[in-house]
N, C-alpha and C positions, 0 to 999 in steps of 0.2 A: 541027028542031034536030038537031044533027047527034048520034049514039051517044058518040064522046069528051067532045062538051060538057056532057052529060046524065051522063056517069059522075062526070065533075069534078065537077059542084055536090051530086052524091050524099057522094061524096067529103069537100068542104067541107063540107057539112053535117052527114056522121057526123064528122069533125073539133070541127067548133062544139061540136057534142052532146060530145064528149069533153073537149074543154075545159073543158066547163060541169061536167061530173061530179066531173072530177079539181081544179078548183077549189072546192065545193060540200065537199068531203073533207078539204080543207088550209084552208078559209075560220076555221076556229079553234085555226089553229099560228100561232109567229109563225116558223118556219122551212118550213114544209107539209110535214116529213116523214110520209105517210103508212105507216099499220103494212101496207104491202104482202103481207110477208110470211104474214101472217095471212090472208090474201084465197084464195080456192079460186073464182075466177066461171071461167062457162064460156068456150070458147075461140072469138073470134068474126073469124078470119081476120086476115092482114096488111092491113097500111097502106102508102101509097107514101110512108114517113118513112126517113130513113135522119141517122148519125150518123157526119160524115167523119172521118178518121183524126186532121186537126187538131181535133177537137171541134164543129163547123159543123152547126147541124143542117138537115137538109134535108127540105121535106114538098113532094109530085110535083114535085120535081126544082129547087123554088128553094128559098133560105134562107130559112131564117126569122130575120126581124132583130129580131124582138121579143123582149129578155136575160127580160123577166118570163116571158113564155108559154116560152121554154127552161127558164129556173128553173122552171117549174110541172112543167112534163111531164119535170124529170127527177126529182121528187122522186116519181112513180108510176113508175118505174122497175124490173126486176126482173129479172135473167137466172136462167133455171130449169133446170134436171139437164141437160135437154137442151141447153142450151151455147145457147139461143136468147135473144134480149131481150126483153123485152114491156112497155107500158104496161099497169097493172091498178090497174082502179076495184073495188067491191066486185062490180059487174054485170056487169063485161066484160073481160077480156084480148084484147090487140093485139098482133100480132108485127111487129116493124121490124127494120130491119140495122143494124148496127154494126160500120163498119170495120178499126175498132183496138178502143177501149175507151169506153167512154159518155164519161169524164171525162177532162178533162187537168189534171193536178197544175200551174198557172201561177205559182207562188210559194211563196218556200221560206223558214223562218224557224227559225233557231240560237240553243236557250236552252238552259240550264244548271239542272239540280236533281238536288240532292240526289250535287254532286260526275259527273253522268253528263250528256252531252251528249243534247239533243232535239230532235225535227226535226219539225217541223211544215208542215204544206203547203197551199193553197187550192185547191180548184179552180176550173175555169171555169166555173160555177154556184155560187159561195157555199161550198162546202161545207170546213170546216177539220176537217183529221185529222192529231192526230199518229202518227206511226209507231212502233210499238212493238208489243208481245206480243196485240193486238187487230187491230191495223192493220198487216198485216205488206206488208216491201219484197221483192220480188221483181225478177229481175233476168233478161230476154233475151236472146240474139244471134241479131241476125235478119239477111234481106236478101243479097246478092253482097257488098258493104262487111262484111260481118261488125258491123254495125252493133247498137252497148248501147241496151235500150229496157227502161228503169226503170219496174215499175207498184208501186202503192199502193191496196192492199185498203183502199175507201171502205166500203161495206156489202154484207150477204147475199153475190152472188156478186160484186159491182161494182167494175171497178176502177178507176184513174186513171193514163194513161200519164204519165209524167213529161215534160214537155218539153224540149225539149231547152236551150235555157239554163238552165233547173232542173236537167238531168242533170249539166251540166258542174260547177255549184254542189256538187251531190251527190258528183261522185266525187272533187272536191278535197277532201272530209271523210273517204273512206277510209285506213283504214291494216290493214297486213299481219297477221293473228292466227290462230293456230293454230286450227283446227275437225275436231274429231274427229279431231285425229291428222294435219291436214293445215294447209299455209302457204295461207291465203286470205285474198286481198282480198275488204275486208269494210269492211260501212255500220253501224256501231252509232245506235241512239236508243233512249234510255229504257231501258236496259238488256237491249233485244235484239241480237242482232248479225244481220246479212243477211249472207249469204255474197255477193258477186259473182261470180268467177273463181278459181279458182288462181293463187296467185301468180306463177307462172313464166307467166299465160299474158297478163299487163298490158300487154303491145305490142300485143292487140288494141285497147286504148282510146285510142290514137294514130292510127291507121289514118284 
């Protein structure tokens, strides 16, 4: 048997094994948020899982098409000081890649309280966060295109890129307001305001 095909079913198999743990952990949520954060297991090397910039996840190098086993293993989720990501059971932490951002914010919803606009978002795993003074929007220019890329602090360090027909929904809620003394485009919900740009600098979001 050849050394790759022997590494693979090791592989599979510490896979299995993690599945089993990190469902065994969520088997009595009904959303399987685990208290991750609370967890200190020791460090027990990378996995060949990776999470594409469109939210795709991939383990040694195909997707995984199973929405439950994604929803499982993102609810063991945790990016730590070192700006790395890790699944972490209470026995074990795993280090994998992440493109962009674990989550993609796919859907966006506009309601009203209390006289203040609020923006609520899904992700691609289940997960609903409204934006506001907990859940804060932050806003990037990336890329040669000068390209706006919307995230949304889900939990701990996690975030969720915006997508892009989401972005666009988003910036037609912008309007111009003063911030510290300056004219900025800017995202309010729930009574925060996100800065995006400098006003004078909104021809970048035509581009």
């Amino acid at each position: 048997m050849a050394a790759e095909e022997i590494n693979g079913q090791a592989d599979a198999a510490g896979l299995a094994a993690l599945i089993s743990r990190a469902s065994a952990e969520n088997s009595d949520k009904k959303r399987g948020l685990a208290p991750v954060e609370r967890w200190n297991p020791p460090f027990c090397g990378d996995i060949d899982m990776e999470i594409r910039a469109d939210g795709t996840w991939f383990y040694m190098g195909t997707p995984i098409g199973r929405p439950a086993l994604v929803q499982l293993f993102s609810t063991v989720l945790r990016k730590d000081e070192d700006e790395k990501t890790y699944l972490v059971t209470p026995v074990e932490k795993v280090g994998i890649r992440v493109v962009d951002a674990p989550f993609v914010a796919v859907e966006m919803s506009v309601t009203e309280r209390e006289g203040r606009q609020v923006l609520t978002f899904r992700t691609n795993v289940g997960d609903v966060v409204e934006a506001g003074g907990e859940h804060r929007l932050r806003f990037a220019i990336a890329g040669e295109n000068a390209e706006l890329k919307p995230y949304l602090h889900v939990r701990g360090r996690l975030e969720a890129l915006v997508s892009r027909p989401v972005m666009y929904e988003l910036v037609a809620l912008g309007e111009t307001l003063d911030v510290e003394g300056q004219a900025m485009f800017a995202i309010c919900s729930a009574g925060a305001v996100f800065p995006v740009m400098p006003a004078d600098e909104l021809d970048v979001l035509s581009r």
